[in-house]
C-alpha atoms as one frame of an Amber mdcrd trajectory, in Angstrom:
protein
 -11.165  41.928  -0.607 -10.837  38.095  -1.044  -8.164  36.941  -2.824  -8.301
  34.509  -6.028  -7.085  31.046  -5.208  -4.417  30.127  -7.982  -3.474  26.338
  -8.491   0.080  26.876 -11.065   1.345  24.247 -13.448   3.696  24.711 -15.500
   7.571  23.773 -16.105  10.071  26.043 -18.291  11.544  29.022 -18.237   8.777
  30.001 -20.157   6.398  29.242 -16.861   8.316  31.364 -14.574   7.575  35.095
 -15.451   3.889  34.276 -15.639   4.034  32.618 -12.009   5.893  35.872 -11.342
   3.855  38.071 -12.183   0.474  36.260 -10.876   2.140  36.445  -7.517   3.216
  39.994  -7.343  -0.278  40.976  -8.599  -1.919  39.794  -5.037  -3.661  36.530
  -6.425  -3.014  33.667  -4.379  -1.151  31.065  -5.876  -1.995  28.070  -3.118
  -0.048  25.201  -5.556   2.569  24.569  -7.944   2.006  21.456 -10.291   5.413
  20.886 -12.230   6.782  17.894 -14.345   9.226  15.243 -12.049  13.251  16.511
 -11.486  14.780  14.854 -14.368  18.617  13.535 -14.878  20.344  15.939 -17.572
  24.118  16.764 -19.322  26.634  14.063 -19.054  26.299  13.396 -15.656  22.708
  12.557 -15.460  22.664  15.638 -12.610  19.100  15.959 -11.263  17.955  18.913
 -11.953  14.239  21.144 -10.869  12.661  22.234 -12.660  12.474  26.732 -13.443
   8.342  26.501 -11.994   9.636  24.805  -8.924  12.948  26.752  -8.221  10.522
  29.603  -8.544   7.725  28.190  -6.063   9.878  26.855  -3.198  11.244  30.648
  -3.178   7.834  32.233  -2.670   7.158  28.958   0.000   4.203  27.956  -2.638
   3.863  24.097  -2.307   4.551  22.316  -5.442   3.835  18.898  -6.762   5.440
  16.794  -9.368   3.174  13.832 -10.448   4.985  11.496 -12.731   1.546  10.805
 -14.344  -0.757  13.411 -13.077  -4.378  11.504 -13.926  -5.501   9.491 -10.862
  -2.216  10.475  -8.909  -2.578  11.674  -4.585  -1.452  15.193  -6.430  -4.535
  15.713  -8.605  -6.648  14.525  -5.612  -4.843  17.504  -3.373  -5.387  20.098
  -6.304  -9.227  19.067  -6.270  -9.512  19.121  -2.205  -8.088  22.923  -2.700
 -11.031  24.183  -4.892  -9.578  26.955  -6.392 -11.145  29.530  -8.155  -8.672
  28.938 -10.979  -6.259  26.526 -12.603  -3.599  28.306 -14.527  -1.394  26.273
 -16.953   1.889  27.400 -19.170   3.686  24.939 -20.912   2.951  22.220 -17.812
   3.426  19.028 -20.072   0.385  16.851 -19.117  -3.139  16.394 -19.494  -5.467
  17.506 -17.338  -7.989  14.797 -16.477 -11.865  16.306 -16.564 -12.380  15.329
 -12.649  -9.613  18.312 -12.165 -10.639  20.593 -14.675 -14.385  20.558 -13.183
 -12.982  21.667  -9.723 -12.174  25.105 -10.117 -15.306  27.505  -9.345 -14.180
  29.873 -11.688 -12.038  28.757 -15.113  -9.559  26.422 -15.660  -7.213  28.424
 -18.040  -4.241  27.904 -20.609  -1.441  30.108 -21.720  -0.370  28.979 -25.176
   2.437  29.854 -27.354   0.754  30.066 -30.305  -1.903  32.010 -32.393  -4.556
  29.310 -32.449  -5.841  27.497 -33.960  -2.514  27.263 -35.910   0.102  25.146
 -33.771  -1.956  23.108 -31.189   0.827  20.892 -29.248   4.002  20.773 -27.539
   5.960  22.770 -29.978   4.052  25.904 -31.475   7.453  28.001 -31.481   9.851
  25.503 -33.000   7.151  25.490 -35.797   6.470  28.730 -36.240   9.994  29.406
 -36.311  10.984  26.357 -38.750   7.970  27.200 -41.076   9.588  30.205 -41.740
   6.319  32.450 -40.120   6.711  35.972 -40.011   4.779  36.031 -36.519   3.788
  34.306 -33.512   2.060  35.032 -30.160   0.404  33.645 -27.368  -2.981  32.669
 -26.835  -5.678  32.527 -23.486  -7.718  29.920 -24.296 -10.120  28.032 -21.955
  -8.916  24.692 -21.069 -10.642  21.718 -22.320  -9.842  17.499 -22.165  -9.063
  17.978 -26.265  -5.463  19.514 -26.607  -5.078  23.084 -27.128  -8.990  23.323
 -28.725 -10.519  25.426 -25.777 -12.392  29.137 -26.629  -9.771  32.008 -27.039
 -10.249  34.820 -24.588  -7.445  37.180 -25.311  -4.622  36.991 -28.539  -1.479
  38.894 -29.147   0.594  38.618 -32.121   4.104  39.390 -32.274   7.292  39.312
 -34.793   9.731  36.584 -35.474  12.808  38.385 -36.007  15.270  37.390 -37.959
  18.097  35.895 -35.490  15.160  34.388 -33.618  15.630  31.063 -32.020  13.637
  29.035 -30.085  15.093  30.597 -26.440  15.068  34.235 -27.500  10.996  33.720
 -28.993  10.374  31.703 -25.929  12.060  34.917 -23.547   9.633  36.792 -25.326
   6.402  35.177 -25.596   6.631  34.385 -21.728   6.301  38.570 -20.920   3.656
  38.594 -23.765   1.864  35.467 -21.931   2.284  37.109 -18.481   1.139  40.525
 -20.042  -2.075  38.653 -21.652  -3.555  36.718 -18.762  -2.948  39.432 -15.936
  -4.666  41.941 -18.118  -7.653  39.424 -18.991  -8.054  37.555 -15.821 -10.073
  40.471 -13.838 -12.504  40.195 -16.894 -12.988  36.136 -16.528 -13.517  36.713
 -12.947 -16.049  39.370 -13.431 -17.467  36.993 -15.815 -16.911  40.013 -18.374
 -14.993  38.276 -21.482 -16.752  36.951 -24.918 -14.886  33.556 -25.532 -14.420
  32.547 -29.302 -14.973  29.410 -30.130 -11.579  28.314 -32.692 -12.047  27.464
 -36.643 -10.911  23.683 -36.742 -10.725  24.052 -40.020  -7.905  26.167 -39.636
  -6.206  23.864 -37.131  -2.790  23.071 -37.518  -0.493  20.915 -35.367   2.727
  21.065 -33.444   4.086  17.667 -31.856   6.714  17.334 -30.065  10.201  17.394
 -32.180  10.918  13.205 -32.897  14.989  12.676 -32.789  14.791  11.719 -36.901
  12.909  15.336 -37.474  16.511  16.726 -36.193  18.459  16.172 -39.341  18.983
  19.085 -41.493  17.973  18.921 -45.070  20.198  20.843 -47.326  17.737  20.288
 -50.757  15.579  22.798 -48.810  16.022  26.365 -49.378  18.952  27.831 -47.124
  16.162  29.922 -45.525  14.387  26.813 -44.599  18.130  25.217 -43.352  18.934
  28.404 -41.622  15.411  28.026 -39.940  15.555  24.944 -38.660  19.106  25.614
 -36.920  17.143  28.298 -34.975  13.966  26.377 -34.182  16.426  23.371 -32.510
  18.595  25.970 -30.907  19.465  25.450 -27.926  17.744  22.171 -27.734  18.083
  19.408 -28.776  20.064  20.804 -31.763  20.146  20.197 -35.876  22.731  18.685
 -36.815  23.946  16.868 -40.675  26.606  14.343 -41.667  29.391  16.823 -42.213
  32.643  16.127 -43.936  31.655  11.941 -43.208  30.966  13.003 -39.028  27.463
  13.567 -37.509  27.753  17.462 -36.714  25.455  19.431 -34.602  24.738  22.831
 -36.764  24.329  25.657 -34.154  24.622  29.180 -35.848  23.953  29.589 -39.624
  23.690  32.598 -42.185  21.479  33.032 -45.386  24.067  34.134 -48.361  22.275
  36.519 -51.127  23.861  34.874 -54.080  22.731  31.892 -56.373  24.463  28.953
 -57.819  24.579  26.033 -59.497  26.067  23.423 -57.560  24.198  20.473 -55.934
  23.099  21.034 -52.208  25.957  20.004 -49.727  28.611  21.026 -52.489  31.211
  23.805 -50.566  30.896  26.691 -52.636  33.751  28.938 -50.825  36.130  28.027
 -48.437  38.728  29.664 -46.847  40.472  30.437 -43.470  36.812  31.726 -41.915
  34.218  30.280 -44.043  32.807  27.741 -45.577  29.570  28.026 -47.817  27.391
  25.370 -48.523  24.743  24.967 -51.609  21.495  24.989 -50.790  18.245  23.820
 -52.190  17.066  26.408 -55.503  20.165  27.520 -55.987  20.812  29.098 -52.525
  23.871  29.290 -50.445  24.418  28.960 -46.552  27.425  30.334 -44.077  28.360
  27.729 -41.728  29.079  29.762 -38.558  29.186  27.192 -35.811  29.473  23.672
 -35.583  29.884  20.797 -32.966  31.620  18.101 -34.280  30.541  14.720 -32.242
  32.781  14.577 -28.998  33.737  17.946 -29.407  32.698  21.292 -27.525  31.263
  24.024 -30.172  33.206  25.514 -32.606  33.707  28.389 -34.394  33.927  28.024
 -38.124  37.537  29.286 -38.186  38.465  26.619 -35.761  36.719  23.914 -37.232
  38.234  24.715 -40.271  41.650  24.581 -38.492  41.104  21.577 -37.146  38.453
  18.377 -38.305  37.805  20.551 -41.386  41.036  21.131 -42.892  40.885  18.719
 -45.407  37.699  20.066 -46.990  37.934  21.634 -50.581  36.085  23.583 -52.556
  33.691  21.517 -55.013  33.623  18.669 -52.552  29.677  17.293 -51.538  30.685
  17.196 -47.493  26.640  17.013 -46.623  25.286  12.992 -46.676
């Protein structure tokens, strides 16, 4: 039997299991289209990115277009004719001219139940929105972002400890789960797209730097939320104690109380509770000072925090 020609793009972690699985399910994966190397930590290290570790071990040719519309790249991908163009979390447009090459579908794996969270950050929303679920969506790729017919939805929990990695981890088997189970039936030409409600549509852009600023006059849910949906990157952080402070782990408290948000509630050798918007409290758990590695609570407070009392507004 002929196998189906695959051209890949993606660039995460989030990518990987999907290119995985497409792989060890016989279907020919003849490209890998991935976002440049980029500099990152400290010491600007170049680093690949997960899709093309992944690729160059299962010898699949990649290429990493800085701008992928008009580029030698998107010319190659077009000369290849494949029967499909997969995407997951690939970070570009795709240009018409490409998406009118495949013979059979040009398809998207999306990390959201659309039409709710079209963009670049459907699980940082859903998680700082406070949703009770997520999921991932097949959706037929179009030039508009994200609006494409669904072919296949799965919904699944946000937990409570959920962050942004752990909802990612999961969504990525869900994704890879979805599309091998639905792409036989797009091939077959055996699937009943539906068209999405854009009246229903919400968005998801990319996370700007001033969106990473914790507001304590939220709820501490909301707060606590937030932490996770930054975690691990790029991080929440406040103006703790008079020092911008990254915010990394957080816990809801059930009690109410009267103080103003950013007023320390309790404080003692291994915690430090902070009002909260309507009367809620929140359990500093880790912190990153700036210049400092992470910290636990009961070091911070034996160290930069010492000085902190109990009645004292530390949040600005």
């Amino acid at each position: 039997m002929k196998l189906t020609t695959i051209v890949f793009m993606g660039t995460p972690k989030f990518a990987v299991p999907i290119l995985q699985g497409l792989v060890d399910h016989d279907y020919e994966v003849v490209a890998a289209v991935t976002q440049p190397d980029r500099p990152v930590g400290r010491k600007h290290k170049i680093q690949q990115t997960p899709v093309k570790v992944l690729a160059e071990k299962l010898n699949i040719p990649v290429y990493q277009p800085t701008k992928l519309s008009g580029s030698p790249e998107m010319q190659r991908v077009i000369d290849l004719h494949p029967d499909l163009i997969v995407t997951a979390a690939y970070g570009q447009f795709l240009p018409t001219k490409m998406l009118n090459a495949v013979k059979v579908a040009a398809i998207n794996v999306h990390g959201s139940l659309l039409p709710k969270y079209r963009g670049g950050a459907p699980v940082q929303y859903a998680i700082m929105n406070g949703d009770q679920q997520t999921g991932i969506s097949l959706i037929y790729m179009v030039k508009k972002m994200d609006a494409g017919d669904i072919l296949a939805q799965r919904a699944i929990p946000i937990k409570k400890g959920d962050d942004t990695e752990s909802l990612f981890a999961k969504l990525s088997l869900v994704g890879r789960d979805v599309l091998l189970e639905t792409l036989p039936k797009i091939i077959a030409g055996d699937v009943q797209p539906i068209k999405q409600d854009e009246a229903q549509v919400v968005f998801s852009p990319n996370i700007k730097p001033e969106e990473e600023k914790l507001a304590f006059e939220k709820s501490a849910f909301l707060v606590d939320a937030k932490v996770r949906a930054l975690r691990p990157d790029p991080g929440a952080y406040t103006i703790l104690n008079g020092k911008r402070t990254k915010i990394w782990q957080t816990e809801v408290i059930n009690e109410k109380v009267e103080q103003a948000p950013g007023v320390v509630v309790k404080k003692d050798k291994h915690h430090l509770y902070l009002a909260a918007g309507q009367q809620t409290v929140l359990s500093l758990l880790e912190v990153q000072p700036a210049g400092k590695p992470k910290q636990a609570i009961t070091d911070y407070l034996n160290g930069s925090g010492q000085s902190i009392k109990v009645g004292q507004q530390v949040i600005n």
